[in-house]
PLY file of the C-alpha trace (Angstrom):
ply
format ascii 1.0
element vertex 409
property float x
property float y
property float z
element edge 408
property int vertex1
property int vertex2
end_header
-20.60 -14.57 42.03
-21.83 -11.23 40.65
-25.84 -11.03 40.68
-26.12 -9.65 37.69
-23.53 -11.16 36.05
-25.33 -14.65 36.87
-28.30 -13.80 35.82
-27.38 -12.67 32.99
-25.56 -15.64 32.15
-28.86 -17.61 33.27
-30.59 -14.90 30.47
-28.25 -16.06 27.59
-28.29 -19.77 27.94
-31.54 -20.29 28.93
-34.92 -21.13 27.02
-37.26 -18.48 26.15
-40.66 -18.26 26.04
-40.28 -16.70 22.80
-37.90 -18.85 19.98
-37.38 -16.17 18.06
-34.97 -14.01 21.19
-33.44 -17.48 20.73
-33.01 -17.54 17.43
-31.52 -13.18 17.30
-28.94 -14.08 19.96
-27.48 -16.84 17.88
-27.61 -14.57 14.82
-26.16 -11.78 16.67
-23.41 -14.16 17.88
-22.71 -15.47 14.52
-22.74 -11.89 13.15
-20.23 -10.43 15.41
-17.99 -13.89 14.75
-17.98 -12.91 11.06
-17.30 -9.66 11.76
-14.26 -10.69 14.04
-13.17 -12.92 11.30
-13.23 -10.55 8.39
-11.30 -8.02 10.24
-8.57 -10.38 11.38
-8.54 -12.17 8.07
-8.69 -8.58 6.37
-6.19 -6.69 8.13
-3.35 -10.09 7.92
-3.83 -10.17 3.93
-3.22 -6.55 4.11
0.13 -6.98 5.62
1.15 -9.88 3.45
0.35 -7.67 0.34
2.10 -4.75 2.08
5.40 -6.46 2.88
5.26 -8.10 -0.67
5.11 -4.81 -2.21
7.72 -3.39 0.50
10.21 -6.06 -0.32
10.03 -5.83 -4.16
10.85 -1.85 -3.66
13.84 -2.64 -0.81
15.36 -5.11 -2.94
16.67 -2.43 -5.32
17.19 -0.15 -2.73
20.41 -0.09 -0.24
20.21 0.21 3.68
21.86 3.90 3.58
21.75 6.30 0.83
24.74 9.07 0.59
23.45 11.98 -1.89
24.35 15.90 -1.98
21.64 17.98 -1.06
22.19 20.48 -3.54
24.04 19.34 -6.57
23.99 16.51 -8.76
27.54 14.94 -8.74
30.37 14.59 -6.01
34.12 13.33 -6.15
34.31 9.74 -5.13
37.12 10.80 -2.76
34.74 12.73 -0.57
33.73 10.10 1.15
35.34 9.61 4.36
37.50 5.98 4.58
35.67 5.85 7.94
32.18 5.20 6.20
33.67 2.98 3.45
35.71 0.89 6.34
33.07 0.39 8.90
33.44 -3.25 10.42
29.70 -3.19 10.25
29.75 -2.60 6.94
28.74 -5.73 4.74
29.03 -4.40 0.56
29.25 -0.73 -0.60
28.82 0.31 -4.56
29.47 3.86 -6.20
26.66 5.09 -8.11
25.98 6.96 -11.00
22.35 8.04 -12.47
21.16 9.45 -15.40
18.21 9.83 -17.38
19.22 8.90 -20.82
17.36 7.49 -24.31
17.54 3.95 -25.39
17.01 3.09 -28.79
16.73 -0.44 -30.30
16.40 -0.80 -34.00
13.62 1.74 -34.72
12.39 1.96 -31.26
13.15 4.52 -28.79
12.19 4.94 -24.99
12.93 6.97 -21.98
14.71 5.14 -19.30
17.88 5.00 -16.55
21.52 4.52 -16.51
22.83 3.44 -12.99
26.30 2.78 -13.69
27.21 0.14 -10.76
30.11 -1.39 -9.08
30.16 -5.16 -9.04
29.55 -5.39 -5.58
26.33 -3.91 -6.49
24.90 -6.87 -8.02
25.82 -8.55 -4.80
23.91 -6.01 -2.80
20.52 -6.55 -4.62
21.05 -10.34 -4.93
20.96 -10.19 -8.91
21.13 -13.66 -9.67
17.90 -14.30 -8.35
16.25 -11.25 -9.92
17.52 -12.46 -13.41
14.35 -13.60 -15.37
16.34 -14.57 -18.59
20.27 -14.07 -18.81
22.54 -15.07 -22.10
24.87 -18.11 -21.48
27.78 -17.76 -19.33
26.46 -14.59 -17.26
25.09 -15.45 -13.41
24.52 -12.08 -12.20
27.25 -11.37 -10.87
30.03 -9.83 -12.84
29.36 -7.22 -15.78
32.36 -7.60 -17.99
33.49 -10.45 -20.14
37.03 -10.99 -22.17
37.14 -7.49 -21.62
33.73 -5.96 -23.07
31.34 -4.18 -20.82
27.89 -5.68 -20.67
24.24 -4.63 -19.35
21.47 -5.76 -17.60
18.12 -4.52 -18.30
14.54 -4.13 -17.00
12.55 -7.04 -18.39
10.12 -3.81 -19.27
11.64 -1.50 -20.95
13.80 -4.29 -23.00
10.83 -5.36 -23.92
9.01 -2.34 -25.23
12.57 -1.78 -27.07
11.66 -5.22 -28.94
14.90 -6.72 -27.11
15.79 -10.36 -27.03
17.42 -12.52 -24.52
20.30 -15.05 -27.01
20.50 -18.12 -25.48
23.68 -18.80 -27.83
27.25 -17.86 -26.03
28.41 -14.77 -28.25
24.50 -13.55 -29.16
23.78 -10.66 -27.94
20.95 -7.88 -28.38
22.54 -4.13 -27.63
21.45 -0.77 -26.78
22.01 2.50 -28.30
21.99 4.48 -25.35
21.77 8.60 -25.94
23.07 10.03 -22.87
22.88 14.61 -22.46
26.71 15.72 -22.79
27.62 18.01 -19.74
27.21 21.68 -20.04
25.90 21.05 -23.48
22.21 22.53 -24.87
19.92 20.26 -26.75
19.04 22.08 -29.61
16.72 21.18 -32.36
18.41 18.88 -35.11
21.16 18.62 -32.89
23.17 15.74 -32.31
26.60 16.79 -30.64
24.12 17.38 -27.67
24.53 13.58 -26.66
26.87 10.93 -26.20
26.07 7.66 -27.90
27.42 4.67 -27.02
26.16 0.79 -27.10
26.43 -2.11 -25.09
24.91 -5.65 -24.99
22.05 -6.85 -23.09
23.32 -10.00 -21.40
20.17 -10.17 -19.10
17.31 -8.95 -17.91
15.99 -8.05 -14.23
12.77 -8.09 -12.62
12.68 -6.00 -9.49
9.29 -4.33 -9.35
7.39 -2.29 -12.39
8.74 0.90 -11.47
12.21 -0.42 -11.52
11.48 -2.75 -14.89
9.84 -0.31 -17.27
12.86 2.47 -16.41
16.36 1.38 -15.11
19.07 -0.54 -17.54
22.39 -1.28 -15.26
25.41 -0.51 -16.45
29.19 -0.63 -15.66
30.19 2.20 -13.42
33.28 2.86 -15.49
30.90 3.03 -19.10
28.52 5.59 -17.37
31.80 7.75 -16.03
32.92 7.98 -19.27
29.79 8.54 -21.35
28.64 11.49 -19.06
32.01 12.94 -18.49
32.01 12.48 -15.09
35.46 11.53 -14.04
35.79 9.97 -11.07
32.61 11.73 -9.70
29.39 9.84 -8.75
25.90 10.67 -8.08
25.53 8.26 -4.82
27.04 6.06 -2.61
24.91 3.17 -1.77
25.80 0.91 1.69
24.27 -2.73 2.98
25.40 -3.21 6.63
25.04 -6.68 8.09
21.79 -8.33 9.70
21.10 -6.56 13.16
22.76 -3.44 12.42
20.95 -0.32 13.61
20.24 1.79 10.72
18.73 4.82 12.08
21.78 5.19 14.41
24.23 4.33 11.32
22.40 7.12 9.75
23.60 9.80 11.99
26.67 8.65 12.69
27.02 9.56 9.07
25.72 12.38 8.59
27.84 13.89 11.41
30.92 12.88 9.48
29.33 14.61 6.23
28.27 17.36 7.45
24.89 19.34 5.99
26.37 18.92 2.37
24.88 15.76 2.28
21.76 13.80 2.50
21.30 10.13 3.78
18.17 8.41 3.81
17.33 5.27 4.58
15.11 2.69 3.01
12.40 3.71 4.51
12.96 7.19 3.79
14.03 6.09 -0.36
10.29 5.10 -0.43
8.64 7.48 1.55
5.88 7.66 -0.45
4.79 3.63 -0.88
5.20 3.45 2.84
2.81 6.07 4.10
0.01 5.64 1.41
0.75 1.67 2.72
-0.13 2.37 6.36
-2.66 5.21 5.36
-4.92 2.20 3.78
-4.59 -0.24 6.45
-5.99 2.38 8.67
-9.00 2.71 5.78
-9.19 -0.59 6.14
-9.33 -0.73 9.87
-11.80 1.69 10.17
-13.83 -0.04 7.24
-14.24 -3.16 9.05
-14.45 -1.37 12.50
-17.94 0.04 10.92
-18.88 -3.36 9.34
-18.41 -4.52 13.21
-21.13 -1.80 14.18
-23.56 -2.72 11.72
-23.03 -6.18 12.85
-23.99 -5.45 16.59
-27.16 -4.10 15.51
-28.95 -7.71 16.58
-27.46 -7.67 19.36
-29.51 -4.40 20.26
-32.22 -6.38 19.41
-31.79 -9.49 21.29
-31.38 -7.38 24.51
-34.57 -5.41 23.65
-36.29 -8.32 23.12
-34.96 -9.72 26.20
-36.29 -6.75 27.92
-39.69 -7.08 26.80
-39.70 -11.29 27.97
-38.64 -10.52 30.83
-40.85 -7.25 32.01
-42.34 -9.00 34.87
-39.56 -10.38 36.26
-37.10 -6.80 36.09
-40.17 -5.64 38.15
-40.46 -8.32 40.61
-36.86 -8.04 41.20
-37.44 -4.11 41.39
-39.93 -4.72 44.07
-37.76 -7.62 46.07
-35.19 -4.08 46.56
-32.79 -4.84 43.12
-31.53 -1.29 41.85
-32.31 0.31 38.55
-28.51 0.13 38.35
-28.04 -3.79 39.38
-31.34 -4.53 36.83
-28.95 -2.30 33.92
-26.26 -4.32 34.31
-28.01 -7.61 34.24
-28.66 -6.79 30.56
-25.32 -4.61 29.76
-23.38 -8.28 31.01
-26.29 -10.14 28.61
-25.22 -8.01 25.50
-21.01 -8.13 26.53
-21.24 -11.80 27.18
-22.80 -12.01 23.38
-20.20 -9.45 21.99
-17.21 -12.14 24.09
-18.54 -15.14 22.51
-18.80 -13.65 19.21
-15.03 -12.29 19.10
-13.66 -15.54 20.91
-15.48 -17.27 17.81
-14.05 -14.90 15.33
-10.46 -14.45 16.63
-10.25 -18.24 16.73
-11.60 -18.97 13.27
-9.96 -15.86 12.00
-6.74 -17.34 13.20
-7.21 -20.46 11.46
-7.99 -19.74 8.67
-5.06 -17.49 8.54
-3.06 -20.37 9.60
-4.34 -22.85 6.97
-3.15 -20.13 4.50
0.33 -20.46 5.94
0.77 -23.87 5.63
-1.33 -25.06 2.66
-1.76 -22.07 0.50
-5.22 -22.22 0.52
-5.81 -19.35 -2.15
-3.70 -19.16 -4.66
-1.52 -15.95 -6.86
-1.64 -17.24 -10.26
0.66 -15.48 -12.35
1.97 -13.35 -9.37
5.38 -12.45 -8.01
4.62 -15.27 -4.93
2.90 -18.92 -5.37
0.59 -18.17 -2.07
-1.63 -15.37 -1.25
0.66 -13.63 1.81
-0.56 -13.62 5.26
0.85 -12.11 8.29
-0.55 -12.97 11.74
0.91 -9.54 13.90
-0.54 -9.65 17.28
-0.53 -5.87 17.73
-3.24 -6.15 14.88
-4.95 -9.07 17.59
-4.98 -6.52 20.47
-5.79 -3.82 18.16
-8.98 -5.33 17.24
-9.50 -6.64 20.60
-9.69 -3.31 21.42
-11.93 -1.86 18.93
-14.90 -4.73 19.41
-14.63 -4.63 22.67
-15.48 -1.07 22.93
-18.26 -1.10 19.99
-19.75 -3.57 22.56
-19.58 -2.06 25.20
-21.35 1.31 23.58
-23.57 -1.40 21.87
-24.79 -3.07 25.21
-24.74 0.09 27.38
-27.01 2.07 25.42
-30.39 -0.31 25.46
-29.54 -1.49 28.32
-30.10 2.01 30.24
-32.60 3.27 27.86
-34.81 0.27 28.10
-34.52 -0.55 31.97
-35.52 3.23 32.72
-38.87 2.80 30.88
-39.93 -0.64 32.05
-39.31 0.60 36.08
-41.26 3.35 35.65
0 1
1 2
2 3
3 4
4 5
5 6
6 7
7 8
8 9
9 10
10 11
11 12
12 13
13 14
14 15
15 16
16 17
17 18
18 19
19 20
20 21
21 22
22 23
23 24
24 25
25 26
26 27
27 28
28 29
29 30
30 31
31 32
32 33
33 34
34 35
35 36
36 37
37 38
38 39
39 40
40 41
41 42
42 43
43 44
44 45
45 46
46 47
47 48
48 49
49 50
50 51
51 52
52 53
53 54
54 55
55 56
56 57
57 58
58 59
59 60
60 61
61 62
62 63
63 64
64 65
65 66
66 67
67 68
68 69
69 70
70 71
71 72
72 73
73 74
74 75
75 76
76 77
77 78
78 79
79 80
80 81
81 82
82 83
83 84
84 85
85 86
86 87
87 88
88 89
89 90
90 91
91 92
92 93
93 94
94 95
95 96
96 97
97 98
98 99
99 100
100 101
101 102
102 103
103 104
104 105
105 106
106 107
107 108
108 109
109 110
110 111
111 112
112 113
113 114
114 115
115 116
116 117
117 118
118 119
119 120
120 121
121 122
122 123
123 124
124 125
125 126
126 127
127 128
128 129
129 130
130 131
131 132
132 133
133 134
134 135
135 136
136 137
137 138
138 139
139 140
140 141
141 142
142 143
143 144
144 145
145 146
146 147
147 148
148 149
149 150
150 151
151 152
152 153
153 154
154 155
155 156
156 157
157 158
158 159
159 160
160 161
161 162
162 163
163 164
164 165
165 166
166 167
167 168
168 169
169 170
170 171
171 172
172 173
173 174
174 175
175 176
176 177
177 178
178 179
179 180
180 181
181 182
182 183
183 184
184 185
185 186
186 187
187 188
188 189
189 190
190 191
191 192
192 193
193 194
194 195
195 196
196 197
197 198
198 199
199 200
200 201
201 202
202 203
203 204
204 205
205 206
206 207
207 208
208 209
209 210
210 211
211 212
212 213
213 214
214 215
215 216
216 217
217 218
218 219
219 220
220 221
221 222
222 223
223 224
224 225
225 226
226 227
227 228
228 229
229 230
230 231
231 232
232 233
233 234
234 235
235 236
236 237
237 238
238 239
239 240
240 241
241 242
242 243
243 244
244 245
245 246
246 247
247 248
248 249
249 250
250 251
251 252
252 253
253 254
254 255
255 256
256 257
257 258
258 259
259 260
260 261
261 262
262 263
263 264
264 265
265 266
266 267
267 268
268 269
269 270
270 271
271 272
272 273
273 274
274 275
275 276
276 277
277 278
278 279
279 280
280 281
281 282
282 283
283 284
284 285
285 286
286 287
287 288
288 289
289 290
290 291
291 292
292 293
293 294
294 295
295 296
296 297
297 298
298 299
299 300
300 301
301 302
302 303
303 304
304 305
305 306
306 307
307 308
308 309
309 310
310 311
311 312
312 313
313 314
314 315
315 316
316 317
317 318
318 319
319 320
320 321
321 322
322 323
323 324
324 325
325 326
326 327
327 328
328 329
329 330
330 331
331 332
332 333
333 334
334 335
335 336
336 337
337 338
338 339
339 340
340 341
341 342
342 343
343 344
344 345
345 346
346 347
347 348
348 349
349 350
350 351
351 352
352 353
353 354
354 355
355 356
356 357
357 358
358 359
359 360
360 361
361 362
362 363
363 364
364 365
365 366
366 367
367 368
368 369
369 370
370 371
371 372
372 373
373 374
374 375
375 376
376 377
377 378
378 379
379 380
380 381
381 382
382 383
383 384
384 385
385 386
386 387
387 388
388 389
389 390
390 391
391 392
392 393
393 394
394 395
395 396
396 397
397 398
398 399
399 400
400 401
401 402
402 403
403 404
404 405
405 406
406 407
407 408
């Protein structure tokens, strides 16, 4: 075995003369373990938030995107048959979207059109997003005896003063005011706008952003409120599980040419995804200086150590032990507390993380899940494997040398 190693080993686990270098291992131990923990605990709950609040914004949003890059509208029959007819393809919708004004009664607010395909309501899995929904409607069809109907962010229906009838026939409609094409708005002008109204026959919960803004619409109502013809605004596709998106993506745009834009999820929320992994790495470096505070008492212990054991560095000096062998007798004292208190913190970490999974430990009252979410990533694992052992390492180095140089002398 190592020398120093076992003696160092011999250091840790042994009885002092002195309680109290007892007493600052086991604290710095039990530091560093809480430290561990936090961080592991931490950084999981982070990524159970983040792929809450990922899924809530995907589950409005398609797999592929097809917009112009300069212009607002494009004829339906652009789009190749190739793109539309892809094996891989699972559910494609036309889209159209417009900024409009709803009014209800005496209310009025600022909102969305998107005038959808049925297939749509497929695509985003409506019939579970439904939070209220008149009798006779399940999500999945728009039209009824031949009337057009709506579906609405819980939101903005609700800041209209809109009701949900649960009474076959009942329904609550919107005035929608929608900008006529190559038409000014003028003061005290009304030819400006196209009016029409359609019932409410349920209402949506996707995520706020979605709820306080979009109302869903028929595809063929929007066309012919905004004049559009058979032009849309977008093309939205779902391919099936597996399906590799960013390869999809360029086979597309290829076809399309630089007219066009296609984006993917990812891409459609840009924003919520960067400012997502820009705080985990707050986080991460949060907790990575929590760990450094934390390994103060281990400095400690090994100084302490140091001073116990004065006479013995030197009689070990004398018997021909190098100032190197007697540095790394106490650099292995302060890893070997820095292991133990990350094998402690990883494992508790872990289970408690675990616990979470199956028993729901803490609870989301009134939130969009039952459970707190927790994801376990083992990249996260190495990652902090990786950042407490090297805090250590500095940690244990740095006393070590420092305080083995003045005791020799």
């Amino acid at each position: 075995m190592n020398t120093p190693f076992f003696i160092a080993i011999r250091y840790l686990f042994s009885k002092k003369s002195q309680n109290v270098i007892n007493l600052i291992s086991g604290i710095s131990i039990f530091g560093i373990t809480i430290a561990t923990a936090a961080m592991i605990i931490v950084i999981s709950a982070f990524n159970g938030v983040e792929g809450l609040v990922i899924s809530l914004f995907n589950s409005f949003e398609p797999d592929l995107k097809i917009e112009l890059v300069a212009g607002k509208t494009f004829p339906a029959a652009a789009m190749p048959v190739t793109i539309t007819e892809d094996e891989e393809l699972a559910l494609y919708s036309k889209i159209i979207e417009e900024t409009v004004i709803f009014k209800n009664y005496e209310q009025f607010a600022f909102g969305k059109i998107k005038g959808v395909e049925p297939a749509y309501l497929t695509m985003v899995n409506m019939p579970e997003k439904l939070m209220e929904s008149n009798t006779g409607f399940d999500g999945l069809s728009m039209a009824k005896d031949g009337v057009n109907y709506g579906f609405a962010g819980y939101v903005i229906f609700q800041n209209l003063g809109g009701y949900i009838y649960d009474i076959p026939g009942e329904y609550e409609s919107l005035t929608i005011y929608a900008p006529r094409r190559n038409k000014k708005i003028k003061r005290n002008s009304s030819d400006a706008f196209e009016i029409a109204t359609i019932p409410i026959a349920g209402v949506f919960s996707f995520n706020n952003t979605i709820n306080e803004k979009y109302v869903i619409i028929p595809i063929t109502l929007a066309q012919q409120m905004l004049d559009y013809g058979d032009e849309i605004s977008a093309l939205e596709l779902q391919y099936n599980d597996g399906v590799d998106l960013e390869l999809k993506k360029t086979e597309i745009k290829n076809i399309l040419g630089p007219n066009f834009s296609v984006k993917t999820a990812y891409e459609q929320n840009e924003l919520i995804y960067k400012t997502s992994k820009s705080e985990k790495w707050m986080v991460i470096v949060l907790l990575g200086f929590i760990f450094f505070l934390g390994t103060f008492t281990m400095v400690a212990s090994i100084t302490m150590l140091i001073l116990e054991k004065k006479q013995n560095i030197k009689t070990l000096y004398a018997f021909g032990a190098t100032s190197e062998q007697l540095k790394r007798i106490f650099f292995y004292e302060g890893l070997l507390i820095n292991f133990l208190g990350i094998i402690f913190g990883l494992t508790i970490g872990v289970l408690v993380l675990l616990l979470q999974l199956k028993f729901g430990l803490l609870k989301m009252t009134g939130g969009m899940v039952e459970n707190f979410p927790v994801v376990i990533k083992l990249s996260d694992i190495f990652l902090i494997l990786g950042i407490t052992t090297v805090i250590g390492m500095i940690t244990a180095y740095l006393p070590s040398r420092i305080l083995i140089n003045k005791t020799i002398k």
